[in-house]
C-alpha positions in Angstrom: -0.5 -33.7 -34.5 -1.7 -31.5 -31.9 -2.0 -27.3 -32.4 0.4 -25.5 -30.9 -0.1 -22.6 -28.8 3.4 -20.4 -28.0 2.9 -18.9 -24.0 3.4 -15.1 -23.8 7.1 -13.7 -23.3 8.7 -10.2 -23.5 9.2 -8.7 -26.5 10.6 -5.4 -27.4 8.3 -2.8 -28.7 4.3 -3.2 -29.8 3.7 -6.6 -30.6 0.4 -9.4 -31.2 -1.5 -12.3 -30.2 -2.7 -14.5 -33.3 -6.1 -16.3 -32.6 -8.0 -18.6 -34.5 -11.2 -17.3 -36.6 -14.3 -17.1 -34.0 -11.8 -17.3 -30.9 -12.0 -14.6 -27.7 -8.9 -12.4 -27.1 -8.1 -14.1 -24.4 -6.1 -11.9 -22.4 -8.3 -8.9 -23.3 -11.8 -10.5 -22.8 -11.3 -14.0 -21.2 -8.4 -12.7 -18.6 -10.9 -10.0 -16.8 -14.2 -11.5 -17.2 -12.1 -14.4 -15.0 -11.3 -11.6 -12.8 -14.3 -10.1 -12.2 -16.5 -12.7 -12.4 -16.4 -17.0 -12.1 -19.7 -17.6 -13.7 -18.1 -18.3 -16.8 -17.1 -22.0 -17.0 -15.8 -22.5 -20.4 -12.8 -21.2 -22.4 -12.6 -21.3 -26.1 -10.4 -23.7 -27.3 -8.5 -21.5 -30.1 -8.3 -24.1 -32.3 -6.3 -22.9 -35.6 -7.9 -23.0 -39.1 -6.7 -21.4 -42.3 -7.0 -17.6 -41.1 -6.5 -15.7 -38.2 -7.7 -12.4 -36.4 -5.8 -10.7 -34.1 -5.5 -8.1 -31.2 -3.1 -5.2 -30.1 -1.6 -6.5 -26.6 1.7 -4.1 -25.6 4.5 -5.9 -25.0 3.5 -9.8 -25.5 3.6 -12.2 -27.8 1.8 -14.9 -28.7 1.3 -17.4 -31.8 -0.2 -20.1 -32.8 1.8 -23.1 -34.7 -0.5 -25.1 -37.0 1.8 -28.2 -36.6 5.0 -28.6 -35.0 7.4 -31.6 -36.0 8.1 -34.0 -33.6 12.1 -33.6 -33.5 11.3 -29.8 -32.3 9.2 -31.2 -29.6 11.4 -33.7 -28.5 14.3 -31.1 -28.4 12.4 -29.2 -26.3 12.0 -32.1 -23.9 15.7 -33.1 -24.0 16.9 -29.4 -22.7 14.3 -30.1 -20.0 12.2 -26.7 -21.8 8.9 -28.3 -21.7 8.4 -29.0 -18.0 5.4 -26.2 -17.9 4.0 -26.4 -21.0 -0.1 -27.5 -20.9 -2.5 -28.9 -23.2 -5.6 -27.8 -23.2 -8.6 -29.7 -24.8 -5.9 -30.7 -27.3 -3.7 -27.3 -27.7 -0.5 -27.7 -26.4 0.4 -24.0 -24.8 4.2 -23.9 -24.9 5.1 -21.8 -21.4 8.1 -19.8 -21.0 10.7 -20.5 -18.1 10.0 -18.0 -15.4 11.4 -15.2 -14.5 13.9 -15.0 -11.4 11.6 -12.8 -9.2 8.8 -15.3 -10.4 11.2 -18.3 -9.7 12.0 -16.6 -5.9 8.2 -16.2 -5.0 7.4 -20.0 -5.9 10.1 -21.1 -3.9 9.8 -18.9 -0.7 5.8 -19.7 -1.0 6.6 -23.8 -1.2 8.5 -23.7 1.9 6.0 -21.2 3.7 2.7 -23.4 2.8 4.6 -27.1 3.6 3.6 -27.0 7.8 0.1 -26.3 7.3 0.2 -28.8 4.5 1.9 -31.8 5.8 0.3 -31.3 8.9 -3.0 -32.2 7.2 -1.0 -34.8 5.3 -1.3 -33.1 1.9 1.3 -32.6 -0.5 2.8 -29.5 -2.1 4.6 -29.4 -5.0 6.0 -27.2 -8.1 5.7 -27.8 -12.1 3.2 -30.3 -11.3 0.3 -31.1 -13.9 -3.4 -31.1 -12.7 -4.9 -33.3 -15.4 -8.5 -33.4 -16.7 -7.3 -36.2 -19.5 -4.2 -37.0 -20.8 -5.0 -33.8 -23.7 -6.4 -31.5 -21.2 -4.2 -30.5 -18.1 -2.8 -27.4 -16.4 0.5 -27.3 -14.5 0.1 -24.6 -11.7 3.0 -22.6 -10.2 1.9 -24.7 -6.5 -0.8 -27.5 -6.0 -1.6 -28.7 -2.9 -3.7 -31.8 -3.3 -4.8 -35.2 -0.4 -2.9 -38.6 -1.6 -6.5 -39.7 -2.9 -6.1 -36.9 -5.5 -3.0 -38.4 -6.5 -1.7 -40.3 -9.5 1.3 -41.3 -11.0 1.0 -38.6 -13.6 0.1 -35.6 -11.2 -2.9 -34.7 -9.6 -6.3 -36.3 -11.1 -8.1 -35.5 -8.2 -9.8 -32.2 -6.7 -6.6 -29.9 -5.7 -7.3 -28.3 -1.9 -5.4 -25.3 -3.0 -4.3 -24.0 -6.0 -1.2 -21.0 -6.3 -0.4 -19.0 -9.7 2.1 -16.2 -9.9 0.9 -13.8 -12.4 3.8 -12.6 -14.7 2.4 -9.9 -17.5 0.8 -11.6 -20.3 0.4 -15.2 -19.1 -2.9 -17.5 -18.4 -3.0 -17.4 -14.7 -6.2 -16.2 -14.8 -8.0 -17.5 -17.8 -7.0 -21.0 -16.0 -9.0 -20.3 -12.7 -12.5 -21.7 -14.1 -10.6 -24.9 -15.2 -9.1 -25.2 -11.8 -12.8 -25.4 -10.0 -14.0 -27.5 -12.7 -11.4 -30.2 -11.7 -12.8 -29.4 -8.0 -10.5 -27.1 -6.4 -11.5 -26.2 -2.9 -9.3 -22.4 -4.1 -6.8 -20.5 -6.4 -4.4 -18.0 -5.5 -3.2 -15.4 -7.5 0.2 -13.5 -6.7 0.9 -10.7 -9.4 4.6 -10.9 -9.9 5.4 -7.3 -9.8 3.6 -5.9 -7.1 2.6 -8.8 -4.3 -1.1 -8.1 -4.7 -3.1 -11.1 -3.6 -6.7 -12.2 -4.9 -8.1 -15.6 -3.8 -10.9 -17.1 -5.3 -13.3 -20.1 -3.8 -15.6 -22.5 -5.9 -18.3 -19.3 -5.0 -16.2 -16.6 -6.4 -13.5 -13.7 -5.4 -12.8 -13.6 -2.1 -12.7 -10.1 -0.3 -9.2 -9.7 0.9 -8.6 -7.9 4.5 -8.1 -3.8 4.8 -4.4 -4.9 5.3 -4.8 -6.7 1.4 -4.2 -10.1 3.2 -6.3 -13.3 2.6 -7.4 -16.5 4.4 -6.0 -20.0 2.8 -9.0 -21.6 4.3 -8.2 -25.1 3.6 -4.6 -24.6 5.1 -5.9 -22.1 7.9 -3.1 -19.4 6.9 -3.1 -16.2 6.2 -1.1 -14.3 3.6 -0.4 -10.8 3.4 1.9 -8.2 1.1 4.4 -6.3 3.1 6.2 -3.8 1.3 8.5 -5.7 -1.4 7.6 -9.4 0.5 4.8 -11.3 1.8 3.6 -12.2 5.3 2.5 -15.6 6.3 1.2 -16.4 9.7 3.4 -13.1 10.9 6.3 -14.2 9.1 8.2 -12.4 6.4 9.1 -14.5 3.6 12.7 -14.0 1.7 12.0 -13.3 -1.4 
């Protein structure tokens, strides 16, 4: 039975992350070293044994579940929870349903990106898994990806551009070495709470403009924070 991996939510007060013996913090170590640098191309797995150590992290929570039954899990895919959850290298990371404000950005950014995208006869979609294997896959907030990258199951082959909204505590960025492992031509991160954009190619971050705005290269757009919404192309998005 796989491990179980519970994705970060709000909790009241000071809370923890639980780790295996031997694993990285990952949002204290893993999560800026991917900001600040790509050279890294490996995660640790986390894989649970018989003790734990963990980390002060305000405001987050996060556990890991040495074995789950199966009834729980199919529950969880019966009330249609499970839609985001991931497994990776064989640790299934259960992923909490976004946030409205999260929920508005996705939405306003799928309908935005879809021109450039279609135009180039790519598609874009939401809650869509990028797979590696069948126990190793990611399921990004956007993916834009050619029909050749396509399968059945998701998207199997190199995603053209990759878009995660950063809510407080999540994985967006301890994912972004995955992402260009599985050949994506870029990954776009959105923090939630204050618009502020940071793009990364297969070489790296990506400088964004004096204005804070960045080039999608592969769709040839351009995406900027305004105030309390983005700009795409000159357009204001509703957020």
């Amino acid at each position: 039975m796989a491990s179980i991996w519970h994705g970060s939510r709000q909790t009241p007060g000071p809370s923890r992350r639980v780790f295996a013996p031997g694993a990285h913090c990952r949002g204290c170590e893993e999560g800026r070293r991917a900001d600040q640098d790509l050279s890294h191309k490996t995660l640790s797995s986390s894989k649970p044994s018989n003790g734990f150590v963990t980390c002060r992290y305000p405001d987050i929570m996060r556990a890991v579940v040495l074995e789950m039954d199966e009834r729980t899990l199919k529950e969880r895919e019966r009330l249609g929870l499970d839609r985001r959850d991931e497994m990776w290298e064989g640790v299934l990371h259960l992923v909490p349903p976004p946030s409205e404000r999260h929920q508005g950005i996705e939405n306003a950014l799928l309908v935005a990106l879809w021109p450039a995208a279609k135009s180039r006869g790519w598609r874009v979609r939401t809650d869509t898994g990028v797979f590696a294997s069948a126990s190793d896959y990611r399921v990004p907030d956007i993916v834009i990806y050619s029909s050749e990258a396509a399968s059945e199951r998701g998207v199997d082959g190199a995603p053209e551009l990759v878009v995660e909204v950063a809510s407080p505590g999540d994985e967006s960025y301890e994912k972004i070495p995955w992402y260009f492992g599985r050949g994506a031509k870029a990954v776009l991160v959105i923090d939630r709470d204050t618009l502020a954009l940071k793009l990364y190619a297969q070489g790296g971050p990506v400088p964004a403009a004096s204005d804070g705005s960045v080039l999608l290269e592969p769709l040839d757009v351009r995406v900027a924070p305004s105030g309390a919404t983005l700009v795409i192309n000159g357009t204001k998005l509703e957020l």
